[in-house]
C-alpha positions in Angstrom: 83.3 144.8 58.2 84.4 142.4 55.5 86.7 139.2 56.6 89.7 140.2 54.4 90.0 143.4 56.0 89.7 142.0 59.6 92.2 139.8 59.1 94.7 142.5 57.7 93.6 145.3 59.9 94.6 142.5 63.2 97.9 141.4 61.2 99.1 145.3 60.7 99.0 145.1 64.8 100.5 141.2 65.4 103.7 140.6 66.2 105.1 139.0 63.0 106.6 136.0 65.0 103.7 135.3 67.1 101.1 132.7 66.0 98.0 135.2 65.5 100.3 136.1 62.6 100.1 133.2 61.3 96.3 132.7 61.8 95.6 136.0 60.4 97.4 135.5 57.6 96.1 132.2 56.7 92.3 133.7 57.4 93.8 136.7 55.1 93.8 133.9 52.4 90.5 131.3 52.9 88.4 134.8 52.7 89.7 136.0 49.8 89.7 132.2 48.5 85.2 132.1 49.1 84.8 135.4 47.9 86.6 133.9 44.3 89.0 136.6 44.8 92.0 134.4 43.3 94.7 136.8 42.9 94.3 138.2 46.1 94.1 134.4 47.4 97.7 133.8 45.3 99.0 136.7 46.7 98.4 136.3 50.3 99.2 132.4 50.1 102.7 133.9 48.7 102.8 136.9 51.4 102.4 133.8 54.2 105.7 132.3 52.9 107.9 134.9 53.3 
């Protein structure tokens, strides 16, 4: 299984105010950022924001 969709497959299940969203989201982002993916880097880095 690939890292991105780990990480969004265990944020779909995390409580959005708990800290493993947090983490997840922010691994969401650094595996999209290695595999050169840069929109989907940008979009998660703006998803973490909100």
């Amino acid at each position: 299984m690939d890292a991105p969709l780990a990480a969004t497959r265990g944020l779909a299940v995390a409580p959005r105010d708990d800290n493993a969203a947090v983490r997840l989201s922010a691994q969401v982002a650094r595996a999209h950022a290695r595999l050169g993916n840069q929109h989907e880097f940008e979009r998660a880095t703006v998803e973490q924001v909100r």
